[in-house]
MARSE-678265 format. One record per residue (C-alpha): chain; residue in one letter; x negated, y negated, z. Coordinates in nm, 4 decimals, m for minus. Layout:
BEGIN
A;A;X;Y;Z .
...
***
This chain:
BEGIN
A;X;0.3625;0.7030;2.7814 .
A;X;0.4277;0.4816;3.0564 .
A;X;0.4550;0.0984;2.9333 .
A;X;0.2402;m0.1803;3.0962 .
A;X;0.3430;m0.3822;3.3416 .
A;X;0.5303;m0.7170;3.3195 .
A;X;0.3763;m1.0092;3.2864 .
A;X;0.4879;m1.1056;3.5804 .
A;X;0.3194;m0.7867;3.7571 .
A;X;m0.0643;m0.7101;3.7980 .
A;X;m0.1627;m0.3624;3.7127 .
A;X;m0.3824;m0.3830;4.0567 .
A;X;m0.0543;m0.4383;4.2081 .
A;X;0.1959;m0.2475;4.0253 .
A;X;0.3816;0.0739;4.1933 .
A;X;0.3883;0.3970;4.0536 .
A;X;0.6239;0.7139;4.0417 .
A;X;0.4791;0.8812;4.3959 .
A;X;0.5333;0.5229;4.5304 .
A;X;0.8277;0.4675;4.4029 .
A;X;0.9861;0.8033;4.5325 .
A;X;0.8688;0.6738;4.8727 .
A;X;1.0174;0.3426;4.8739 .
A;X;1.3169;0.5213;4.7891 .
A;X;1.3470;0.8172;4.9876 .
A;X;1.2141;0.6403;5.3395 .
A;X;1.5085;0.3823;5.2393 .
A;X;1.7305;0.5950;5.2653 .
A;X;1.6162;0.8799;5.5083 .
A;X;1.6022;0.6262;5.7905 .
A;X;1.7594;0.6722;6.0983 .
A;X;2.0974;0.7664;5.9443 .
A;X;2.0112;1.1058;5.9040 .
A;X;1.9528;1.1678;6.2818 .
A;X;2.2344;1.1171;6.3773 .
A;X;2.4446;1.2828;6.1105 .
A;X;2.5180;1.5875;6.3396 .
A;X;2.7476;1.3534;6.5660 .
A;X;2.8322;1.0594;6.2932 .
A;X;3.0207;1.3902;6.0814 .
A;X;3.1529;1.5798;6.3697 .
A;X;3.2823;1.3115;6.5360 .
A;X;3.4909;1.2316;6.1925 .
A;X;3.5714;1.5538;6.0104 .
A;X;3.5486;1.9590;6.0681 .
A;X;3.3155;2.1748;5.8879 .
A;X;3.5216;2.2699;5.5861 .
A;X;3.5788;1.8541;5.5469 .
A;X;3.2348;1.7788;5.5906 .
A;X;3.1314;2.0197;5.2920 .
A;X;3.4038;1.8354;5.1029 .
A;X;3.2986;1.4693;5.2186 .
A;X;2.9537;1.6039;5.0809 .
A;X;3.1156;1.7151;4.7321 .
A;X;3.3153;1.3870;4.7077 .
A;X;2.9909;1.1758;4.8204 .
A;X;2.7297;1.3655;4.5554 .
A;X;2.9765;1.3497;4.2740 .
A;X;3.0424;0.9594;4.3236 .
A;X;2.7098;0.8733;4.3981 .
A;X;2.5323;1.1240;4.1264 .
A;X;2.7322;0.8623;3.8603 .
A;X;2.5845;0.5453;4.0645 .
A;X;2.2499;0.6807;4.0779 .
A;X;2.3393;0.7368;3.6384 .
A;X;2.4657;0.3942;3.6253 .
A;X;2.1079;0.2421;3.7390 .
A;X;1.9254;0.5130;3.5243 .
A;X;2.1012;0.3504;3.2505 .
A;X;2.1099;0.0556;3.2941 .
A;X;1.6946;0.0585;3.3940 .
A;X;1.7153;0.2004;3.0164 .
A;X;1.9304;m0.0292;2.8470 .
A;X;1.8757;m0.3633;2.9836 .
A;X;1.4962;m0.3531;3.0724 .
A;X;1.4657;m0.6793;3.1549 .
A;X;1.6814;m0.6846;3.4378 .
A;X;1.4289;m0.6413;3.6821 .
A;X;1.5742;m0.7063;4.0333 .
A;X;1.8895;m0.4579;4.0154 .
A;X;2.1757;m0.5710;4.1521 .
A;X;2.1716;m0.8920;4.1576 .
A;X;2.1165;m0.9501;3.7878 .
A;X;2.3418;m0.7120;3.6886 .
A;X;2.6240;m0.8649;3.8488 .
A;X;2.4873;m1.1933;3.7204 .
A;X;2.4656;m1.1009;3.3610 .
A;X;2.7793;m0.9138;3.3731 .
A;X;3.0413;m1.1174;3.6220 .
A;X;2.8221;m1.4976;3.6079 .
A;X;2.6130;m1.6926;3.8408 .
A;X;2.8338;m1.7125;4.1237 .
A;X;2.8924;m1.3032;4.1279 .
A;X;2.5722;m1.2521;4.0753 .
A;X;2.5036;m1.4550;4.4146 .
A;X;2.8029;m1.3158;4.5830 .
A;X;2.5796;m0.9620;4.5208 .
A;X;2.2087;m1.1088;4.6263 .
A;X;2.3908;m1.2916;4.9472 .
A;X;2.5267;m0.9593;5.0434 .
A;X;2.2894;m0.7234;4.9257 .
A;X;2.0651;m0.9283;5.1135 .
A;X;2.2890;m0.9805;5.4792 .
A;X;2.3829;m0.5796;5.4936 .
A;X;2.0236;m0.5332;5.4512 .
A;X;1.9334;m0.7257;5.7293 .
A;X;2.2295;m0.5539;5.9573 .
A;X;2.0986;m0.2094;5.8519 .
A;X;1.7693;m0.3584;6.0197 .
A;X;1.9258;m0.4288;6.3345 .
A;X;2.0585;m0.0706;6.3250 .
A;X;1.7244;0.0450;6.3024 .
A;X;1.6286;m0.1470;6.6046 .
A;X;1.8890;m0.0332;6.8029 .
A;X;1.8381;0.3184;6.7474 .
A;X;1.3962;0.2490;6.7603 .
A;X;1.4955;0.1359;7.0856 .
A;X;1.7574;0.3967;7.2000 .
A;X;1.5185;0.6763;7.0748 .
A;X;1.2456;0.5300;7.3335 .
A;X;1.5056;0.5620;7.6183 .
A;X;1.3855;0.9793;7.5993 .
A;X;1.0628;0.8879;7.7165 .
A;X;1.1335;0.5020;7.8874 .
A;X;1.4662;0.5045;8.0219 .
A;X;1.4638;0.1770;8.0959 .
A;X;1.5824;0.1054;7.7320 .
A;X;1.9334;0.2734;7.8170 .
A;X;2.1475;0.2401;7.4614 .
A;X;1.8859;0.0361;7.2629 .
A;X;2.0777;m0.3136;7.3260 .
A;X;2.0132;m0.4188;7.7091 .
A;X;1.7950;m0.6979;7.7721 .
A;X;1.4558;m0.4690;7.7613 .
A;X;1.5479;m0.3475;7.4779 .
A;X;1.5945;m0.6736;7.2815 .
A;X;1.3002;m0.7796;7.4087 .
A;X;1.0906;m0.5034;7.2839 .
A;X;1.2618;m0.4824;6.9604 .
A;X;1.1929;m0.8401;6.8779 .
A;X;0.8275;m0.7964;6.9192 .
A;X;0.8090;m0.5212;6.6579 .
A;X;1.0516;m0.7276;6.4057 .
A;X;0.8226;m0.9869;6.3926 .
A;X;0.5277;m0.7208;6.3878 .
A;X;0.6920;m0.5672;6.0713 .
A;X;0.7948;m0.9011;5.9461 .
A;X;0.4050;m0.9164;5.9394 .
A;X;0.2446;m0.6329;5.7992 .
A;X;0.4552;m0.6596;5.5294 .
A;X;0.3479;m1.0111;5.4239 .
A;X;0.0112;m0.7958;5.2648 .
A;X;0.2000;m0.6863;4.9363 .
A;X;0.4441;m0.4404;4.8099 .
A;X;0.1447;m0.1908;4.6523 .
A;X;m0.0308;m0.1898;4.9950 .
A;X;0.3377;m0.1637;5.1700 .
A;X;0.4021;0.1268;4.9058 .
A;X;0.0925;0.3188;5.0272 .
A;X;0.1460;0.2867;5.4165 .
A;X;0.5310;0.4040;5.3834 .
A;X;0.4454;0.7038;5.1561 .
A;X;0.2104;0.8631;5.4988 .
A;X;0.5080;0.7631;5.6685 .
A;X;0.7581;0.9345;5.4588 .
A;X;0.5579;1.2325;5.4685 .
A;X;0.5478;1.1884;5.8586 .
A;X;0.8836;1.1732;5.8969 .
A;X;1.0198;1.4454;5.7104 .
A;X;0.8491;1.7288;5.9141 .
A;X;1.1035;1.6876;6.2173 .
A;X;1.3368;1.7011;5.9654 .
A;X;1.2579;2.0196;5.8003 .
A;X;1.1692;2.1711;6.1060 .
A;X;1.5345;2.0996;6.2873 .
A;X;1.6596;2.2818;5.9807 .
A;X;1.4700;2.5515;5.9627 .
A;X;1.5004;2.5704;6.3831 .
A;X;1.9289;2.5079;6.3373 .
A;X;1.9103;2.7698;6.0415 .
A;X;1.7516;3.0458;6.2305 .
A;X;1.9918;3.1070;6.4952 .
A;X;2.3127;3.0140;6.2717 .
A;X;2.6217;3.1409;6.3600 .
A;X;2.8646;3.1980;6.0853 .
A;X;3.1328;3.3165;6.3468 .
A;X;3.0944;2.9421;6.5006 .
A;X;3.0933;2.7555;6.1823 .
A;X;3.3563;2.9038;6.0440 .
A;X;3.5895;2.8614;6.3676 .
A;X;3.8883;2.5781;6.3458 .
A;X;3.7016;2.4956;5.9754 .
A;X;3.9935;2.2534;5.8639 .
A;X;3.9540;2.0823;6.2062 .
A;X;4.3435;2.1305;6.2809 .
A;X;4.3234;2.4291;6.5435 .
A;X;4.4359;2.6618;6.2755 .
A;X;4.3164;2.8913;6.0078 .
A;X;4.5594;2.7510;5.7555 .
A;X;4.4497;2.4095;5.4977 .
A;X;4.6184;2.1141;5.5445 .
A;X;4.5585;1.8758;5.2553 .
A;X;4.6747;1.5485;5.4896 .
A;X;4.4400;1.6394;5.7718 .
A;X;4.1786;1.7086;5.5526 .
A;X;4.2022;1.4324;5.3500 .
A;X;4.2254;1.1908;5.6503 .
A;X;3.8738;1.3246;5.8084 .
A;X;3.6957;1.3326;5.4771 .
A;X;3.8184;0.9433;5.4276 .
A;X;3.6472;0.8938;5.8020 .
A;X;3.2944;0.9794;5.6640 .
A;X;3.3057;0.8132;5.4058 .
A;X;3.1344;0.4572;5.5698 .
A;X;2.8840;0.7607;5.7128 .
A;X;2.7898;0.8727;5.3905 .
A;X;2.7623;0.5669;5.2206 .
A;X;2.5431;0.4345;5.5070 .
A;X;2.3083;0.6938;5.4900 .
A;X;2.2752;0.6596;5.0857 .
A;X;2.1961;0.3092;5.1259 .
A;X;1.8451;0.2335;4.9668 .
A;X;1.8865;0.4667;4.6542 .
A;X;1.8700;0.1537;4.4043 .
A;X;1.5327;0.0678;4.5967 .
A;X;1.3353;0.1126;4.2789 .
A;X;1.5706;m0.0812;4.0860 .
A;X;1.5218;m0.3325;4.3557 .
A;X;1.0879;m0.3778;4.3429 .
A;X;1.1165;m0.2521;3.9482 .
A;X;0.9738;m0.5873;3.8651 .
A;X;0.6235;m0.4595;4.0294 .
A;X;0.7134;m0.0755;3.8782 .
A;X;0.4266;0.0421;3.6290 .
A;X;0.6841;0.1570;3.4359 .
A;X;1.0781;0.1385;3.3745 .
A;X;1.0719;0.5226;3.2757 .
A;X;0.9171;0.5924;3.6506 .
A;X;1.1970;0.3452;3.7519 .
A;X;1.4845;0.6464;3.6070 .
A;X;1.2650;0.9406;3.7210 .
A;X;1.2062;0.8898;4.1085 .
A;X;1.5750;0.7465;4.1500 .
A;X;1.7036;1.0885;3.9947 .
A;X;1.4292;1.2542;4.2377 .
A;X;1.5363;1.1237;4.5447 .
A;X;1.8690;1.1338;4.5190 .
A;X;1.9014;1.5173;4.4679 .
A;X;1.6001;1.5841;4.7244 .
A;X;1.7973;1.3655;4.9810 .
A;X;2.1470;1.4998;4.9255 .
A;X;2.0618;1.8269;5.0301 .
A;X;1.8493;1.7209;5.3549 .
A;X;2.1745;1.5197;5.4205 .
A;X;2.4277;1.8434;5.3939 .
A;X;2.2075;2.0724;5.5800 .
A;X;2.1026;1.8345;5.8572 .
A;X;2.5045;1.7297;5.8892 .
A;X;2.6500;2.0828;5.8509 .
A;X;2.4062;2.3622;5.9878 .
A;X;2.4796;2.2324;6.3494 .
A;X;2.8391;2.3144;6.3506 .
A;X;2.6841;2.6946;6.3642 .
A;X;2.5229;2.6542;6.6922 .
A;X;2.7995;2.4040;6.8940 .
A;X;3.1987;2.3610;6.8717 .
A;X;3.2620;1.9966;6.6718 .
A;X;3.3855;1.8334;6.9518 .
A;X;3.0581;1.9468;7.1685 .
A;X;2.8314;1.8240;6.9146 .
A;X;3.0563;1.4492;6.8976 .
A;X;2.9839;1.4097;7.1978 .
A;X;2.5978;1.4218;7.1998 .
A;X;2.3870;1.1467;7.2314 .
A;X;2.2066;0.9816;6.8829 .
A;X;2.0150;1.0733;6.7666 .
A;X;2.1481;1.3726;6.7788 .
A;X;1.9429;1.6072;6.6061 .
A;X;1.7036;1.5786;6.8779 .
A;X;2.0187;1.6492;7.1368 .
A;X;2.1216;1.9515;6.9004 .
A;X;1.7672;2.1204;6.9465 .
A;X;1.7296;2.0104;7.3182 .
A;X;2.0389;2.2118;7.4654 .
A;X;1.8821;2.5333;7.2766 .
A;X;1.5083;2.5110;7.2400 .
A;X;1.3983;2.2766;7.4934 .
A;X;1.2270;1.9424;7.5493 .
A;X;0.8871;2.0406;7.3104 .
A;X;1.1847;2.0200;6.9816 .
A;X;1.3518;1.6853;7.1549 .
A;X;1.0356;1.4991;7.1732 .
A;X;0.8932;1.6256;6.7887 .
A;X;1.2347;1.4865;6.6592 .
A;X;1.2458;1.1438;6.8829 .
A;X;0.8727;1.0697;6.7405 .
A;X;1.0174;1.1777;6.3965 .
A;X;1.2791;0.8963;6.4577 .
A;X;1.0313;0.6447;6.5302 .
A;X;0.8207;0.7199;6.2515 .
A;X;1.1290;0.7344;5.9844 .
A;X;1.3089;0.4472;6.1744 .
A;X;0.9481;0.2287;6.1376 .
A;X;0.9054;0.3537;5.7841 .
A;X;1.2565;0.2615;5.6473 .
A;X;1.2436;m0.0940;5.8326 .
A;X;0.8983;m0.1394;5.6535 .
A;X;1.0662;m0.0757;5.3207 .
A;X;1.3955;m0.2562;5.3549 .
A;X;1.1623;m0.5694;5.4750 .
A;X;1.0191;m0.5264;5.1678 .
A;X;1.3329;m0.5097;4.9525 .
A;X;1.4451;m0.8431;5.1493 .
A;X;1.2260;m1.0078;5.0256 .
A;X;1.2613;m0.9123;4.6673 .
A;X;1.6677;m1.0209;4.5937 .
A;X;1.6685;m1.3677;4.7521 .
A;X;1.3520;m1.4411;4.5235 .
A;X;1.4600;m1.3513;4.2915 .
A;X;1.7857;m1.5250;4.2786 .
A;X;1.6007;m1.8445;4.3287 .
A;X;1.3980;m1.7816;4.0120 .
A;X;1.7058;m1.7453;3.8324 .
A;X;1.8715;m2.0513;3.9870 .
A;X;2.1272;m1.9251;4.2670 .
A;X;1.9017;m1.8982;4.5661 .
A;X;1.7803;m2.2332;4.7022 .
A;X;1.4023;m2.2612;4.5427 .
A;X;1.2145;m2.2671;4.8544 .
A;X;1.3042;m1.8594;4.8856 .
A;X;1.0951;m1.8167;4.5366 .
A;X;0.7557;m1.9060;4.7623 .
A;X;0.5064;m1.6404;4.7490 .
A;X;0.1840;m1.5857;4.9496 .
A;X;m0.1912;m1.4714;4.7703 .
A;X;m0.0261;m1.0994;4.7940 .
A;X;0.2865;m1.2375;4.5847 .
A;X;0.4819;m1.1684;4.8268 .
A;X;0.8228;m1.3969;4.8711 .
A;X;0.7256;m1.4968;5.2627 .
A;X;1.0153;m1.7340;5.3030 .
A;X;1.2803;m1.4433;5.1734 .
A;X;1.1126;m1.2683;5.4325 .
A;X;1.1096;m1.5577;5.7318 .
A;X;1.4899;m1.6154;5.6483 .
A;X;1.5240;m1.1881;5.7143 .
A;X;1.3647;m1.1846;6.0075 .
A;X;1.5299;m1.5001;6.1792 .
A;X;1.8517;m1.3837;6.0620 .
A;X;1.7528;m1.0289;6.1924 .
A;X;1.6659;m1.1609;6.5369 .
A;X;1.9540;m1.3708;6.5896 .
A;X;2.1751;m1.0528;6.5105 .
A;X;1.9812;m0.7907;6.7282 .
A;X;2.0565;m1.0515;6.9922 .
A;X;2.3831;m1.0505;6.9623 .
A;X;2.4067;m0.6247;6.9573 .
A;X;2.3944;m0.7027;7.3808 .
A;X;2.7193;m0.7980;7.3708 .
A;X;2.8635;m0.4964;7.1728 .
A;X;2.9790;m0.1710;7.3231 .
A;X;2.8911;0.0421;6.9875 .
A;X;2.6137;m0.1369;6.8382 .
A;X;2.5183;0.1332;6.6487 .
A;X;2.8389;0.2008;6.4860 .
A;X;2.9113;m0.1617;6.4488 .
A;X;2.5756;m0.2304;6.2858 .
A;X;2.5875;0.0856;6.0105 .
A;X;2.9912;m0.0203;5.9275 .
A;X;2.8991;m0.3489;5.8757 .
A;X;2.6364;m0.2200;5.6293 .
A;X;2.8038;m0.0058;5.4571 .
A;X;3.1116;m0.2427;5.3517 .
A;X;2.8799;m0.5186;5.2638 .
A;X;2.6792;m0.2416;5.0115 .
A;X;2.9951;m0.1285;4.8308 .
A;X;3.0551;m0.4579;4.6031 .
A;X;2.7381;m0.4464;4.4911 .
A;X;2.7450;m0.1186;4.3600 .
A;X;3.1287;m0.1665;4.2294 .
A;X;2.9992;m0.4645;4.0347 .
A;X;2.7035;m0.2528;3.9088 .
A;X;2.9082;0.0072;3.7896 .
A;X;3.1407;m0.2447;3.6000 .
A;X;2.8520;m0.3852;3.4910 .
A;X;2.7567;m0.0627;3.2564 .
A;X;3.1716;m0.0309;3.1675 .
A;X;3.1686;m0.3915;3.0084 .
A;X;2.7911;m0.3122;2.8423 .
A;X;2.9070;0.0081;2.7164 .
A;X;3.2354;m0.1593;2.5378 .
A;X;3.0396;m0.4165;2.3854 .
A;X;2.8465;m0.5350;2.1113 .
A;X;2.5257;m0.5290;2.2926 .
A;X;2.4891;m0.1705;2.3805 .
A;X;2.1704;m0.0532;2.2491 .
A;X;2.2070;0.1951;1.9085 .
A;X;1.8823;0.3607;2.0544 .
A;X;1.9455;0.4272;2.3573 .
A;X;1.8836;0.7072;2.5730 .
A;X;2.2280;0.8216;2.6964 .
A;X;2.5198;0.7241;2.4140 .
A;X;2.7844;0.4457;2.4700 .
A;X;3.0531;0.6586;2.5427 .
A;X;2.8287;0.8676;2.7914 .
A;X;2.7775;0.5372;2.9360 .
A;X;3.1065;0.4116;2.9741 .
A;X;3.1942;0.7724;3.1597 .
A;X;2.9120;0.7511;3.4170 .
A;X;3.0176;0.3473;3.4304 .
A;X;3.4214;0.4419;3.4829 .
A;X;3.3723;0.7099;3.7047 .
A;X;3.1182;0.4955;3.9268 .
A;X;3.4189;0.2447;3.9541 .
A;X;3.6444;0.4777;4.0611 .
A;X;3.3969;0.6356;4.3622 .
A;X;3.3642;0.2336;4.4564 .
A;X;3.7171;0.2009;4.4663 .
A;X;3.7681;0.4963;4.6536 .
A;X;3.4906;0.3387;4.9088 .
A;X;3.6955;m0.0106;4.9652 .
A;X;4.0212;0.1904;5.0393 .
A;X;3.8415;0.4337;5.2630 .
A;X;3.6855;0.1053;5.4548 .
A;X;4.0611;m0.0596;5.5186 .
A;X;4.1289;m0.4022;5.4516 .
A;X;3.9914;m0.5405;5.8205 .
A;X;3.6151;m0.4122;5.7145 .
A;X;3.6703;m0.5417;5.3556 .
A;X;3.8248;m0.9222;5.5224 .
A;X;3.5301;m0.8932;5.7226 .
A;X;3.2923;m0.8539;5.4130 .
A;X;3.4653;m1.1375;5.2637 .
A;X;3.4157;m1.4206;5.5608 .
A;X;3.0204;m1.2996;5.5498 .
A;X;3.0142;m1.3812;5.2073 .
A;X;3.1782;m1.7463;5.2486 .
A;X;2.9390;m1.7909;5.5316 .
A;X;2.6598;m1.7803;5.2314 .
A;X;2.8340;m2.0473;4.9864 .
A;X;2.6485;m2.3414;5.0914 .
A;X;2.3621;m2.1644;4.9763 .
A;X;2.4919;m2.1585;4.6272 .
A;X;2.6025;m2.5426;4.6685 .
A;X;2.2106;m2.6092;4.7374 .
A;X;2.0564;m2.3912;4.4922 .
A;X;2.3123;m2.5035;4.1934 .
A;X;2.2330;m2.9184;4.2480 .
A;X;1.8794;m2.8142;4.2871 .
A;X;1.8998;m2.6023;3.9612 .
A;X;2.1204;m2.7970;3.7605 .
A;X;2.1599;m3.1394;3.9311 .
A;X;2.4818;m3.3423;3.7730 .
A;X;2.7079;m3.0269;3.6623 .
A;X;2.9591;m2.8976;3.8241 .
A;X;2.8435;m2.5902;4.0710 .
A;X;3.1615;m2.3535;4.0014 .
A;X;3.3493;m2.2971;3.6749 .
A;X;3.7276;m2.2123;3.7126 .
A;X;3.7421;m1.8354;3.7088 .
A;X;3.4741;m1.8981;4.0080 .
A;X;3.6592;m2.1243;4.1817 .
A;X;3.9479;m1.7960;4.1872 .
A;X;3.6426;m1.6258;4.2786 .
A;X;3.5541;m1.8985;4.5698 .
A;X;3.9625;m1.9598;4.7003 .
A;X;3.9800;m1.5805;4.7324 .
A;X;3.6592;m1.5054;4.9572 .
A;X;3.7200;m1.7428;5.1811 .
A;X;4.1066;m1.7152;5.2195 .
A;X;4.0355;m1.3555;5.3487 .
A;X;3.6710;m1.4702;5.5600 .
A;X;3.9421;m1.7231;5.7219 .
A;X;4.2229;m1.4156;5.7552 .
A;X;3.9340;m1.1817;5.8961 .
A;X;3.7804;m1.4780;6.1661 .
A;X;4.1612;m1.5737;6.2854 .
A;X;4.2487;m1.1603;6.3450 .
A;X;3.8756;m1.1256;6.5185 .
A;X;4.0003;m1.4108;6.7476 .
A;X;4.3353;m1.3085;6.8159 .
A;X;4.2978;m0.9303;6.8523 .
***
């Protein structure tokens, strides 16, 4: 039986299992997936991409565990990331995690509005890539439009995106079942280790599947986004059930949509199309009438995801300044309860960055990197999180899944993480690490607000502290001098 609702939660307001799978799936089926045809061909063969796939379910399968059981096990922990790199790692970790969580968010957002507005180009060309000057102007009007609509509540947010989800995964299925139908094995199977030879080559291979992996974490981005709103869940058990849901419904959308293609088109054909791709795929073989169903698709997934992630801004930075390492004015909530000032501070930030997409050659690569490398702390720390809970004293004797089943999924989790930072390469990760010291003075403000008169960092933090901004100032100095 499902339990009641926090206290902190109204039962008028609370979301259940069908709108928790939304939240989740149209968080991550965003505009990532339309353009996986050229994001995966312009990285790895077809025999590397099924590989990439393997390597990407396995690694996140355990993530997508770790939050299961950790949504079973520590209850209480009702914002996701943040608090369980706060219980587990302290204050300052746990702030390191909402600051980022929160920033790559907001970069994932600009991707969305570069690729909105890049997607309108098929039927206004005057919007060329999605970052020229009409563009940007455009694209700020509907920021601050979604900025608004979802100031009226997660539950009524929940119900809009779950249409929307629905809307936008008809283009999907129908590019599959389109690609599917005239298949070629003969083509697929062609140069399938991407080396211009029949034989395996474990280097070559192993270098393209490294190249997708920023691609595949991008586009599984959003699968803790019930873990994220669980506070307003009706239930913790619905919490566990739609992340298990969406994850396997959305791994195979993600291997068909990024592998089928390579059937119809050579690799280096289908690189070179234009994002979103999917739409380019079915345009050179069944005409304009597929194009335009997918570029409307795009608009309606694109729309939908930047709905939810809006509403999964606002849900970190308040809660951080609940629990003391967000300054308080972010813990403001309108008569919807909804954090408006998290929100505000996400779509200045948002605005300021689209802005600055005009001046970048790739935006869209730039944005969904940037993204990706600012996600994988938080879900290293999450999986170390359930290692250290596992080996200790407070591990439930109850529980659902067994400590040493816990520590597995936990170890294993750490590993895929690891193998995300070296597949990133130290420039990304330096990168990472100057965003995050950009967001200290935040934690200055929030700690003498908090806890005026003690000292704001205890030593292992200050490590913590010397060490992120050492390698922001490495990453600004080799951004200036490159």
């Amino acid at each position: 039986m499902p339990t009641k609702p926090t206290s902190t939660t109204a039962a008028s307001t609370a979301v259940g299992l069908i709108g928790l799978i939304g939240i989740i799936v149209s968080a991550m089926v965003g505009g990532g997936i339309f353009s996986l045809p050229h994001d995966m061909a312009s990285s790895a063969s077809a025999g590397s991409i099924l590989i990439a796939w393997v390597i990407t379910g396995v690694g996140m399968w355990f993530i997508v565990n770790t939050f299961r059981v950790l949504a079973d096990v520590r209850p209480n922990l009702t914002s996701g990331l943040y608090t369980y790199a706060e219980s587990g790692f302290g204050r300052f970790v746990g702030f390191l995690v909402a600051w980022g969580y929160w920033i790559c968010n907001c970069f994932a957002i600009v991707a969305y509005a570069v690729l909105t507005m890049s997607t309108l180009h098929f039927f206004f060309p005057v919007f060329d890539d999605g970052n020229n000057i009409p563009a940007i102007l455009v694209g700020s009007v509907v920021i601050w439009a979604i900025f608004a609509i979802t100031l009226i509540g997660p539950r009524r947010t929940s119900l809009v995106n779950l249409v929307a989800t629905i809307g936008k995964l008809i283009p999907i299925v129908m590019f599959i079942v389109l690609v599917a139908a005239v298949f070629k094995i003969g083509v697929f199977v062609n140069d399938f280790w991407g080396t211009d030879a029949a034989a395996f080559s474990f280097g070559a291979v192993a270098g393209q599947v490294k190249d997708t992996m920023l691609v595949t974490l991008w586009v599984f981005i959003g699968i803790e986004g019930a873990v994220v709103v669980s506070r307003r869940a009706l239930s913790q058990v619905m919490v566990r059930q739609a992340t298990l849901i969406s994850f396997l419904a959305v791994l195979v959308l993600y291997i068909l949509a990024s592998a089928l293609p390579l059937g119809l088109y050579p690799r280096g054909q289908i690189a070179e199309m234009a994002n979103p791709s999917m739409a380019s795929v079915l345009l050179e073989r069944f005409g304009t009438w597929s194009a335009t169903i997918v570029d409307v698709g795009v608009l309606i997934s694109v729309l939908a995801s930047w709905l939810v992630w809006m509403l999964l801004l606002g849900e970190m930075p308040a809660a951080a300044a609940r629990g003391g390492s967000f300054p308080i004015v972010f813990a403001r909530e309108n008569r919807f309860g909804t954090p408006w000032v998290s929100l505000l501070a996400a779509a200045a930030v948002i605005q300021v960055a689209f802005v600055l997409t005009h001046f970048a050659e790739d935006a869209w690569t730039l944005m969904y990197s940037i993204t990706s490398v600012m996600a994988m702390p938080c879900y290293l720390l999450t999986t170390m999180f359930l290692v250290k809970l596992g080996a200790g004293p407070e591990y439930p004797k109850k529980a659902r899944t067994g400590r040493r089943a816990a520590i597995v999924v936990g170890v294993i989790g750490s590993i895929y993480g690891v193998w995300l930072m070296y597949a990133a390469g130290l420039a990304l990760l330096a990168t990472a690490c100057l965003v995050y010291a950009v967001g200290v003075p935040l934690y200055v403000i929030a700690r003498r607000q908090h806890a005026p008169g003690r000292p704001v960092f205890v030593l292992f933090e200050r490590v913590i502290l010397v060490i992120v901004i050492v390698l922001g100032i490495a990453s600004a100095c080799y951004q200036i001098w490159r």
